[in-house]
Structure formats: structure tokens, C-alpha cells
N, C-alpha and C positions, 0 to 999 in steps of 0.2 A: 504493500500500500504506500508506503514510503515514496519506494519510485514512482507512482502513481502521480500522488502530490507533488513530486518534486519535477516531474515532465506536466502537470497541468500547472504549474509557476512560471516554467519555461514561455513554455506557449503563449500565459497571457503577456510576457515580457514581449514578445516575437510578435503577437497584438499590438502592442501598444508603439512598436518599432515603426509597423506596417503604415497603424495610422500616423505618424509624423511623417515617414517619406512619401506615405502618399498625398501631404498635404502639398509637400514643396511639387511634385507631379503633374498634379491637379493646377494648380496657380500658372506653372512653366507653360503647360498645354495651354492654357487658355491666352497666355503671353506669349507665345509661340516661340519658348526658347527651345533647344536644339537638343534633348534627353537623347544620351547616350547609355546609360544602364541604372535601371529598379533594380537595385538589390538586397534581399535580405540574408543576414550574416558578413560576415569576413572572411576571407581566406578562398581558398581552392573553393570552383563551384561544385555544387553537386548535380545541379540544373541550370539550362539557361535555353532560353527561346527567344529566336531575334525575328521577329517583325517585319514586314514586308517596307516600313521604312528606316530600318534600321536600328532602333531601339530593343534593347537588350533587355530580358527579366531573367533572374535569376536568383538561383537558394542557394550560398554557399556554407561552407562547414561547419563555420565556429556563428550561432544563433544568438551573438550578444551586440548586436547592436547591425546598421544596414546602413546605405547608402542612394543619392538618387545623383549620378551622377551626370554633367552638361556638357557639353563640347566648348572645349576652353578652358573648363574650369580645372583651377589647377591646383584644388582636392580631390579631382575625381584617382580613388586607390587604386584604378588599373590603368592608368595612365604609365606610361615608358616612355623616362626622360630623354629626350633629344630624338624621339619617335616624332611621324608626320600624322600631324589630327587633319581629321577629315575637312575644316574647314580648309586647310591647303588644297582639298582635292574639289571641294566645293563650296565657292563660292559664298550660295546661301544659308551656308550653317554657321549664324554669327556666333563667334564664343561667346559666353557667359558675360566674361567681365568687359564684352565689348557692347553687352545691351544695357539700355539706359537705365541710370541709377537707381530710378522710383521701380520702376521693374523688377530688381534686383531684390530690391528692398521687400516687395509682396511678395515673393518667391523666398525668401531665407525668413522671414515672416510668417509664414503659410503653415510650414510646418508644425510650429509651435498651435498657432490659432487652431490645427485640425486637432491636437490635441487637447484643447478647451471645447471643440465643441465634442469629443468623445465626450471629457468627464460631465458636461452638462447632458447628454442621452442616458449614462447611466445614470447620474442621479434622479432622472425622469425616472426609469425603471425601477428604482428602488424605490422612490416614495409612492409612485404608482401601484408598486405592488406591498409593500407591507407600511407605508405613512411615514409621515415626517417626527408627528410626537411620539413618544415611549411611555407604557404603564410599566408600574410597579406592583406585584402583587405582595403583603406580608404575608410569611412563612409561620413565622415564631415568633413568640414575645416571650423574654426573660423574665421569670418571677419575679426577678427585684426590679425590673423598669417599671417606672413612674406611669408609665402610658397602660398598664393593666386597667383594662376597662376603658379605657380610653379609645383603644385602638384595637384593632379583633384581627383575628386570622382570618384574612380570606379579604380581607379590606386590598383595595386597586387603587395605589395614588397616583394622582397624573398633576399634582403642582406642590410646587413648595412655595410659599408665599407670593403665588400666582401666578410662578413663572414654570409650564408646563418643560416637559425633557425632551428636547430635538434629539437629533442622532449623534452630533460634535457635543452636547453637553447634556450628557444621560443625569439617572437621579443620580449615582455618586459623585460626579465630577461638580452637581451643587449643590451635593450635599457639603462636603467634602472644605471649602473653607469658613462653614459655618461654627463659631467659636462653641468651646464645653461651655455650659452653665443660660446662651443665650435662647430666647423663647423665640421660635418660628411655627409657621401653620403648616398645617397639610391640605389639599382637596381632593377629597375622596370621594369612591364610592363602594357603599355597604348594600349586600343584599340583603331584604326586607324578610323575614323569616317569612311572614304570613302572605306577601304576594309571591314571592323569589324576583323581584324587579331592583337593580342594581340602583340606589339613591345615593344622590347627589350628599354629601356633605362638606360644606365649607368653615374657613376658620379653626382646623381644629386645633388647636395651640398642643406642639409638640417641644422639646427641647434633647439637645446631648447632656447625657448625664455621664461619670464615670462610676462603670458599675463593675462591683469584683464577682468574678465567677468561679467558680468552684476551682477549676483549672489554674489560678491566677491571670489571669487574662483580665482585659478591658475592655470592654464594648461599648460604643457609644452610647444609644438610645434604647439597645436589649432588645433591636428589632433585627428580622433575618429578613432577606428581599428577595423575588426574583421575578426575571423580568416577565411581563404580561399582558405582552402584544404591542401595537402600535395602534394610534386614534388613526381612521379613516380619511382618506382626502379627497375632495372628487378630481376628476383630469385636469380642469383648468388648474383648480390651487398646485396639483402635481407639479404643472408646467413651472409655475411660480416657484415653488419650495424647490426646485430643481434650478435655479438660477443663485436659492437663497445658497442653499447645501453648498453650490461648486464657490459662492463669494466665502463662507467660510471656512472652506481647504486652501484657499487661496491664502487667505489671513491664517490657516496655521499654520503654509507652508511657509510665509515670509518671517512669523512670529521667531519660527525655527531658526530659520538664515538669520533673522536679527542675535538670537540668542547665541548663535555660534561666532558672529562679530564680535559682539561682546564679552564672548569665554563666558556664557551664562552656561553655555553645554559645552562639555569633553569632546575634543575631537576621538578620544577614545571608545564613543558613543554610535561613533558612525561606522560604514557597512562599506562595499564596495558591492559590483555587480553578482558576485558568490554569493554574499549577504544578504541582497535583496529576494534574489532566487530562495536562499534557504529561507525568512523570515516569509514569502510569499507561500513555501509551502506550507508552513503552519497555517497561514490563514487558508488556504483551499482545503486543508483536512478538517478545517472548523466550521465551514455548512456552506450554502450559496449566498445568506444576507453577509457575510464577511467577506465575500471574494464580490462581491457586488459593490459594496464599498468602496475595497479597499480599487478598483478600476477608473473610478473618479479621484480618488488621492492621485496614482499612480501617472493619471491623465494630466491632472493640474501640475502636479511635480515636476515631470518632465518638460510640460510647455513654459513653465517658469524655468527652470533650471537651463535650457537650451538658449532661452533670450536673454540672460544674465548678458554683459558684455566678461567672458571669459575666452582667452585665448581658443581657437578650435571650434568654438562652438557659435553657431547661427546670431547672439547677440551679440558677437568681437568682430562676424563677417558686415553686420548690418551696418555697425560704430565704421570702420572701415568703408563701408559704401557710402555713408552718411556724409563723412570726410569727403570723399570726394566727388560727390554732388555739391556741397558747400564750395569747394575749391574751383573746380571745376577741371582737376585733372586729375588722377590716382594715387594714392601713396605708391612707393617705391611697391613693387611685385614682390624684391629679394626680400626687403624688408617685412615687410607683412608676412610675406610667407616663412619666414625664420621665426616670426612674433608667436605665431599658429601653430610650428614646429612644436617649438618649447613649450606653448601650453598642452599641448596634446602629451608632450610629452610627462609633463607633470600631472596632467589628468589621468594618465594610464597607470602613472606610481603612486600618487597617492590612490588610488584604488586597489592597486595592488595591498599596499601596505592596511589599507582600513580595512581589505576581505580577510588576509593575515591576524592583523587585530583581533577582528571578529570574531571568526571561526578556531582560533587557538585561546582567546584569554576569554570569550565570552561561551562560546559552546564545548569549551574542551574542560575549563575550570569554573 
């Protein structure tokens, strides 16, 4: 089952690859630049089919990341230095970096944006199918918590002092920095013994207490939880809460990068592409509303992470086109393309070293 999980991780990676190259594709075609090969993976192909106008698709070996490469362009990885590109032998196949800047710019752009409108489709699909708010059902009440009689088994909260649980901030995460000793509400709902019809109750004044158990242990409120469904949505609100969900993976994917400027978080915390696969498979062995999820994080992540201005990647190419559209002539080629070297280069070690990291001091010890 393992390998199960750990080839259905793969794949949504190889998903999520497809949709960004086929976003830059998609933009090229309709701007009529000059695609020379759709490819997914690196290395030796294992597939390839070329096109009646010459454009190339292909699967090759290593499935950790793809390319869309353009005549000229001079990242495409099977390009052979001091080789003759077919614009030499034609004409009308303008390079890349010989079509206009704005062009350029929707095109290294594209890819990212295909990935934003992924994670807004799945987040449709998730709230569509199981809603945006979360109940809680109580399990247990501890004999010595205050809330005996207060609060019953079998009670379904859906706010804590009004503010129902989205999917980014379930009941723990607000429950969670509400101080010991202060008074908060609950809104629930109780089934009526004599109808069995689930009633509305509001206000109910709950609090953390610290309570000892037999164990020595502490428990907050001496209440046990589990989760109990989601509130309903019709399609439109869907539509809505699926714009809301993807603005806030946005805001926690920046939250993240901010706190990693800051050294708020360990870069010893972080993963490389091994890591993400491995942490991917745990969430696919965890049910389909987690791998549902986690395809809009994974979507947002990506298309942020791509338009960063970092060396190699689509927002240092865009900074770069920007320049000179503003100038009105190119940076230096050698230049640039040395700038891009060296981040690619660094972006392949530091991943190296954070899959390292991971898989030796976080899954080994």
C-alpha cells in the first residue's frame, strides 16, 4: 500500500507539473510563438511524438519536474550548444527572446496563473462536495469539567463566539489561543429527546479550565471532539467560498515565506522535492477530502513560488523581460544566462540538502 501512496503522490506532482506547462502552451499558441517540445520529466525520453508541424511531446525518465520549450529560447534543456535552430533554416520561426516583451511576459506569466486557476477548480470541488464550515461533535465530558450539565454528549458545535470553522481555521486552531480561566460561548445544536429534531442553542458560556486526571495529564475544558460533517452550500456560495478558500492558501502561503525571512521558521523545517512526495503520500493514505485539499495548496504554492523573482525560475525571467521592455534593448544574454545558471544551481542544492534534512533527521530520528 505504501507504494500505492507513494506512486498516487507522484502523479498528483506530475499533475500539477502538466498544469503549469500547459499554461505557458496554451498563452504561446494563442501568441503564436514557435513550441518546440511539451515535456514532462527530465532526462532521456521515454516517449515522444512530433506533430505534423513540428512540435515535440514527450515523457521522459526522471517525473520531477517538465519543461515547454520555444525556438530560441535559451533554456530550452535539449538545446546543443553551437547546434543550428531551426529559425536559421526558417525564417518564420521567430525565437523567443526575439518576440515582443509584453508577449513574453503572458507567456512566462501563464504558467503560474494556470496554476491559480487549478487550485480555485479544486477548491470548487471541495466545498461543492463536502462545504466550507466544519461541525464538531462532543465525544466525552470529564467528571470534573465544569461544563457537566452544561454540555451533553452528542451536542454538534459549529461557532465559538460566533465565528463558525472554515476549512484553514477548524474548531482547534480557534480554539486553541483562547487563554485558561477566560469565559467564551459555544453555538450549538442539541437533539430534542421528545421530537429527535437537532435545536439551535446559543450563548452557551463555556471556559478552559485546568483539570487533573487521573493519568496526571491536563485537559482543557474535559471535553473530547470529533469532527461532524460540514454545513451545506448551494453552487453559487460554492463558486464564492472557492475564490474565498484559494485567497486564504495564498495568505498562508506568503505568511510562511514571510516567517522564513524573518527566521520565524527553521530552515531545518523545510523539505525538498523527496519530501514533498513523501509528506504527499501520507496525505493520499488519509482519505480523498485531504488529497482534495491538499491540490489547491499545492496549486497556489507552486504558482507563487514560480513568480517569486528567483534566479531560474519564471518571476527572474519576467524581472529580466521587464528590464528590457523598460530599456528598450536586453540585458546582456551571457549575463542573464550565468544569473539563471547559478540560481538553478542553488535551487537544485538547497533541495538537495533540505530532502537530506528531511528524510535523515526528521523521518529517520
Amino acid at each position: 500500500m505504501v507504494v500505492l501512496y507513494i506512486f498516487g503522490a507522484l502523479m498528483l506532482l506530475v499533475f500539477m507539473i502538466v498544469v503549469h506547462e500547459f499554461g505557458h502552451y496554451i498563452a504561446a499558441k494563442i501568441l503564436r510563438f514557435r513550441v518546440k517540445e511539451f515535456a514532462i520529466g527530465f532526462g532521456r525520453p521515454l516517449f515522444k511524438y512530433t506533430r505534423k508541424n513540428g512540435e515535440i511531446f514527450s515523457i521522459r525518465v526522471l517525473p520531477l519536474g517538465g519543461y515547454c520549450a520555444f525556438e530560441g529560447d535559451e533554456d530550452d534543456p535539449a538545446a546543443v550548444p553551437g547546434g543550428a535552430s531551426s529559425y536559421q533554416k526558417d525564417p518564420d520561426a521567430i525565437p523567443f527572446n526575439k518576440m515582443a516583451p509584453w508577449k513574453r511576459l503572458i507567456v512566462l506569466f501563464s504558467g503560474g496563473f494556470a496554476n491559480m486557476i487549478c487550485g480555485v477548480i479544486f477548491a470548487f470541488i471541495v466545498v461543492a462536495a463536502f462545504g466550507y464550515y466544519q461541525h464538531v461533535e462532543v465525544t466525552r465530558i470529564d467528571e470534573n469539567s465544569h461544563l457537566v450539565g452544561i454540555v451533553q454528549v452528542g451536542d454538534v458545535v459549529t461557532e465559538i463566539n460566533g465565528s463558525q470553522f472554515p476549512l484553514l481555521s477548524n474548531f482547534g486552531v480557534q480554539l486553541g489561543p483562547i487563554p485558561v480561566g477566560e469565559e467564551f460561548y459555544f453555538t450549538l445544536y442539541r437533539e430534542n429527546p421528545a421530537t429527535g429534531i437537532m435545536e439551535r442553542h446559543e450563548n452557551v458560556v463555556v471556559r478552559k479550565d485546568v483539570i487533573h486526571t487521573p493519568d496526571g495529564t491536563f485537559r482543557g475544558m474535559g471535553l473530547n471532539f470529533e469532527h461532524a460533517g460540514f454545513a451545506n452550500v448551494s453552487f453559487g456560495s460554492a463558486i464564492g467560498y472557492a475564490f474565498v478558500f484559494s485567497w486564504e492558501l495564498t495568505k498562508l502561503i506568503f505568511d510562511i515565506l514571510w516567517q522564513l525571512i524573518t527566521f520565524q521558521i527553521s530552515l531545518s523545517n523545510l523539505g525538498g522535492t523527496l519530501s514533498a512526495i513523501s509528506v504527499m503520500s501520507d496525505v493520499v493514505s488519509a482519505g480523498i477530502l485531504p488529497v482534495l485539499i491538499m491540490i489547491p495548496l499545492i496549486s497556489m504554492n507552486l504558482a507563487i513560488f514560480n513568480l517569486l523573482p528567483i534566479p531560474a525560475l519564471d518571476g527572474a525571467r519576467m524581472v529580466f523581460t521587464g528590464i528590457e521592455w523598460i530599456r528598450g534593448r536586453p540585458v546582456n544574454p551571457d549575463l542573464e544566462g550565468r544569473i539563471h545558471m547559478i540560481g538553478l544551481i542553488c535551487l537544485l542544492a538547497f533541495m538537495v540538502i533540505a530532502d537530506l534534512n528531511f528524510l535523515i533527521f526528521q523521518r529517520l530520528f
